[in-house]
Structures are given as C-alpha cells and as structure tokens.
C-alpha positions, 0 to 999 in steps of 0.5 A: 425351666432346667433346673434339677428339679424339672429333670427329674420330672416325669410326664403323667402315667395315667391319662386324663380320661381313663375308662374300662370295664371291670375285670377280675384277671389280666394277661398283661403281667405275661404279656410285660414279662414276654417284652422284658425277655426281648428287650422291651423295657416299658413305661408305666403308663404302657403298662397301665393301659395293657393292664386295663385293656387286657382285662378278662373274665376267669373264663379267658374272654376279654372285657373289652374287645376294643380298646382306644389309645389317644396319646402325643407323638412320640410318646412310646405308643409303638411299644405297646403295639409291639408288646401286643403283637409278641404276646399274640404271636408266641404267648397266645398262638394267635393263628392270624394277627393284622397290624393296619396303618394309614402310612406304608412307612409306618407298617414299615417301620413297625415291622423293622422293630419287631424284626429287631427284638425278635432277632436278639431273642433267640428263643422267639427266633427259632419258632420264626419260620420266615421274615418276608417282605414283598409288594410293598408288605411285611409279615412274621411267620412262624413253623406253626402257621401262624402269622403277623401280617402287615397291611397299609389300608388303601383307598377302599379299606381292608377286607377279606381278613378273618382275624381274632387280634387287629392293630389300627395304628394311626387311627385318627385316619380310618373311615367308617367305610374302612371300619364298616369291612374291618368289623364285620370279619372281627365279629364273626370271630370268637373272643376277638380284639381290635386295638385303635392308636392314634392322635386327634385328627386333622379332620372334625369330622373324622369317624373316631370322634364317635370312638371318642365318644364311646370312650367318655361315657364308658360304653361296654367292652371298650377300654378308651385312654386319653392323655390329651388336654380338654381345652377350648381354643376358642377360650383365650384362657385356655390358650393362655394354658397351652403354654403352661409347663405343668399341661405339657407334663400331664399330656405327654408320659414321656416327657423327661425320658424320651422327650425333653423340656426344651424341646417341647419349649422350642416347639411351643414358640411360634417358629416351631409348632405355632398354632398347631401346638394343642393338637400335636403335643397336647393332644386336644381335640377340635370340636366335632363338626355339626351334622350336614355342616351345620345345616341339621344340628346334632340334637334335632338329628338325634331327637327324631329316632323313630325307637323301635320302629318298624320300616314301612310296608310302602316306600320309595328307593334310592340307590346312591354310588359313592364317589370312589365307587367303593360303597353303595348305598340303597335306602328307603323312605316310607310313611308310618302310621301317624303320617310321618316318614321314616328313613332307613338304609336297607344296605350299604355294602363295598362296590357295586358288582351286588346293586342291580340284582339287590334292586331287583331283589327289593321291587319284585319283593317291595313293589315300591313307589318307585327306585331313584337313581341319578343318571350323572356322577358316579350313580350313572352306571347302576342306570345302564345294569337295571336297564339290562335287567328290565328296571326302567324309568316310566313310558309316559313320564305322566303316568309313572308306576310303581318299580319304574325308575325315577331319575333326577334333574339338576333341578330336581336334585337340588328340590331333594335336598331342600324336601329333606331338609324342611322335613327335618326341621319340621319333623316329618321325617324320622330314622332309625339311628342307623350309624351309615345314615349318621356318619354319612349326615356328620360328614356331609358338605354342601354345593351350589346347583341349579340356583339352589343348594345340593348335598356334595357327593364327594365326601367318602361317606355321603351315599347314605344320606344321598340315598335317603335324600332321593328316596324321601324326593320319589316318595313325596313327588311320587306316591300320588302319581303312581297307578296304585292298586297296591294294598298297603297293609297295616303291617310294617317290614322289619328292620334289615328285610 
C-alpha cells in the first residue's frame, strides 16, 4: 500500500455523476487565470467543475443557474468557492455576492482565506476598500461599492438578500424553509447563480436529497457533480467494497496530494471512522427517508397528482405555525368534479405577522366551509389575532356556518391525521405536486395522541402537511353541517388565488 506506485497516484478528476447542460462558451479560463495571478494554484478536477458549471450562452447567460458539488472533506472544495468569489468580485463586478455557511467557524474560515490571497495580490488589493468584521460577520468591500458578504444561516434562514451570485457552503444542512426565503430573491435577479457544496447529509430526510435528484436525471439549468460512491450499506458486498483502495481513489481527488494513503487506511479501521467511514470519505448517501415515515410511500404520493387541476371553488382551511414560529402555512381541502378531494397549499411564507389578515383575506374572498386552527402548540396565538378580527368558532357548536372557526381536540387531532391518511390510500385525496406539501410529507414523524396516532409538529418543515391534514378534517366533518346557501359553481379557482 506505499509503494512507489500508490504515491504517485492521484484521486479521479472527474466525479462518478457528472451532469451539465451544454454549453458553447465558458468564463472559467479567466475565472482559472484570476486564481493563478493570487496564488491559487488548482487541481483538476476544480477546474472541471468551474469549467462545466461556468457554461454560457454567447449572449453572457449561464446555462446552469444552480450548480451542485458533492465531494469528501478535505478534498479542496474551499478553493473553488474562492476562485468563484475572486472572479465575481473583481472580473465580474458582481455588486453583491452572499457566501452562506451552516457554521460560523466556516464563514470564518473562508473569509480569513480570502483575505490572504487578496492580500499578497496587490493588484486585487488596492480596489479593497475595507476588510470588515463585526457582530459575528465578515465582508469584502471594494472603492466601487461592491461587496462580498459573509453570512452564517441562523435558525430561520437567510432573507432580505438580493444578490445575483450565492455560495451555500455545507449544503448538506439547508432547509427547505432556508431555500424557500433564499430563492425567491435569486429569481427576481437577472442571470443569477446560486452554487451549493456540501457532503452527504447526516439526516435522510434532508432537503438536498431533492437536489440529488435533479442532478441525476440532469433537470435544466443545473449542473450537479458527485465524486461519492453508489453503495448500498445494506449489501454485504458492498460493505465489503468500502475497504477497497481503488474506491477511495475514485471517490477522493485529492487523494495522494493533499490527502494521503495512510490516512485514509487509518481512517478505514475500526478505531478510526468506524462505521461512519462510506459517508464521510467516500461519500455515499443513505437512503432517502420514506414520505411520513413510511406511513404514505413515495410512489402512492407521486401517483395521485391531480395534473393540471384547478383548486376548487369550495373548501375548507387550515392554518398551521411551524414549531419555531418561523413559516406559516395556510392550505386548502375541496372537492373536484368526479367527487374526489384535492389539497392545495394556498401560502407559506416566514413568520406570522401576515396570517390573520390572509385569513380574513381568503374567507371574505372564499366563503369557506370553515378555517381549522388548532388552539394548543405553536398555532394557538393565530386563534387570539382572528378573534380580533371577528373570525370566531360558531355560537351553537351544533350549527356551525361557513368562515366559523373549527378548533380540534386532541381526539379529534388524531381522527385528522388517520382521515387523511385512509383517503391517501384509498385515493380520495389528490395534490398538486406542490414542493411545500411534498418536502413537509418527506420530512414528516409520527407521535402518539389520544390512544391513537398524530403527525408531530416538530419537524421544521411539517406546517404544510398539518395544514393540509385539518383542512381535509374541516371539510369531511364539516361540509355537511354548514348552513350552506352557498352556490358552489362549476368553476374552479386557479391555482395561487
């Protein structure tokens, strides 16, 4: 294992999955000379992905506006995000670039490196205008304005950004409540790029494991590279393969350069990453958690879209608070015209400071079957801002009508949760493949309440699938009852009124 032979070795520079839409330019040679001329001397395999997620039109656009890197630690992935953010700030006069880490001491980190090969440059040095750290952040400024800014994502995600050029190191962290505030400001910019790095996540249910797949199948306008090995650690042959020198080279470019032999055989042992070794140095993924735990599989999920459809004229609404009060959810149950239901997420959006006047919105609008809000956990203040409103739960609990507020009992919480997962199953209930309502079902635990069973409202991304659940409870218990004068047309809302 150290023979001459193995030294010389170099891990693969190209990954195992490489997928990229074509491109007839590319700005990586300038973006590969900029590093050169500070120092930054780059492998390969950096140069690969900068060349094929750098890709563009002749008219300047990118061809992949995201751009997915999944490679081992301690690889070198840093300096491709360094070369990117030298470019962006003084090739391409980026006005405002955001480096996004899950970690402080990896913002951190990533900016003290920069600094350094600014520094020695003194040609990239006298455009700095200032180097500035302060309450916990870093940023770049140059005479001209423009900025490289360094942000650690806190608990509810970045937001208020409009920037053309996005860095989310370790990736493998992100939220899909974080990506839901990040991407909306990246759409609204012209010829924008977000660039994701990361490892394979600890958690299965991690949002880029939809990422992953995008990359896989090659989507549009997205460029996704994977150095990780395919393994199944259920398959004692492929544990067996773990051990295999050859697999480390393949799934490691800097390996016998940065990274040695014997380290990584030292790592292999039991006393050194142990079981954890395929997903820290080879890079494999675990497998995709089932949606709801299991409890409604992937495909049964996928196979009732409702394509196309319309939301219905007549519903029932729930409002739904996540756990850390930081995302709301208001969905909408209703039937179409063969008889079966559909769920909608008419908004999910940050905080709460919106919802009772949304609420109000949708039933003057609406005139819904009923609004279910539950009146324990972190749902229970909306119930004190409708009521100030004059949204209230009905006078005669025997006569309730439409726009009254429908509160659950724990019973009752737990009867929502089996309704909406018999109709699931017996295809009564359809959706519309919105990604709110999938992540929140792919994401989704379990808990015991009331002699029966519950979705948990912990998760970060459960509002959503809460929200659909009480709003398919108000309509089935509900829709009957209501003193109904209503004239349900033929007609259908479109989607997002």
């Amino acid at each position: 294992m150290t023979s001459s032979l193995l030294d010389a070795r170099r891990g693969s520079q190209t990954p195992r999955v490489s997928k990229f839409p074509p491109y007839p330019l590319s700005a990586a040679p300038e973006v590969i000379d900029l590093a050169e001329s500070a120092g930054l001397h780059l492998d390969e395999w950096q140069k690969y992905v900068l060349t094929h997620g750098l890709g563009s039109q002749v008219d300047g656009r990118w061809t992949a506006n995201r751009v997915s890197v999944w490679v081992p630690r301690q690889n070198g992935k840093g300096a491709i995000i360094e070369a990117l953010e030298l470019a962006w700030l003084f090739l391409f006069d980026e006005e405002l670039i955001i480096h996004s880490a899950h970690q402080h001491r990896t913002s951190q980190k990533a900016y003290e490196r920069l600094e350094r090969y600014i520094r020695r440059t003194p040609d990239l040095l006298r455009r700095v205008k200032q180097f500035r750290q302060a309450n916990g952040e870093q940023q770049i400024e140059l005479h001209n304005g423009h900025l490289l800014q360094y942000v650690t994502r806190s608990r509810t995600a970045i937001r208020g950004f409009s920037a053309k050029k996005l860095v989310l190191d370790e990736a493998q962290e992100l939220t899909s409540e974080q990506v839901a505030a990040i991407m909306p400001t990246l759409s609204a910019q012209y010829n924008w790029q977000a660039w994701f790095f990361g490892t394979p996540p600890d958690d299965p249910a991690a949002w880029c494991y939809g990422l992953k797949e995008d990359g896989e199948v090659g989507v549009p306008r997205l460029a996704h590279f994977d150095w990780g090995a395919a393994l199944d650690l259920d398959d004692p042959a492929d544990v067996a393969r773990a051990g295999d020198p050859e697999l480390w080279y393949a799934c490691n470019p800097a390996l016998g350069e940065r990274i040695e032999i014997e380290t990584v055989q030292d790592e292999h042992r039991p006393s050194g990453l142990g079981a954890k070794f395929p997903q820290e140095r080879l890079g494999v993924w675990q497998p995709k958690a089932s949606a709801g735990s299991g409890v409604i599989a992937d495909a049964l999920w996928r196979d009732q879209v409702a394509r196309d459809a319309a939301r219905p004229a007549d519903v029932a609404l729930a409002v739904q608070v996540n756990s850390r009060r930081t995302f709301t959810a208001i969905a909408a149950v209703g039937p179409q015209p063969d008889g079966t239901l559909l769920a909608s997420v008419v908004d999910y959006r940050p905080g709460t400071h919106w919802v009772a006047e949304r609420v109000a919105e949708l039933r003057e609008r609406w005139n819904p079957v009923a609004i279910a809000v539950q009146d324990k956990g972190p749902t229970a203040p909306v119930l004190l801002e409708l009521e100030k409103l004059g949204i209230t739960g009905p006078d005669d609990p025997e006569e309730p009508a439409r726009g009254d507020l429908a509160v659950p009992w724990a019973a009752e919480v737990a009867v929502a949760y089996g309704l909406f997962i018999d109709a699931v199953h017996q295809r009564r209930l359809f959706h519309l493949d919105e990604a709110p309502l999938n992540v929140a079902l792919g994401t989704a635990k379990v808990r015991a309440l009331s002699g029966g069973t519950a979705w948990d409202f912990k998760p970060e991304d459960a509002a959503p699938l809460l929200a659909a659940t009480f709003a398919h409870w108000a309509w089935v218990t509900l829709a009957d009852k209501v003193n109904d004068d209503y004239d349900v047309a033929d007609s259908f809302l479109q989607v997002g009124g």
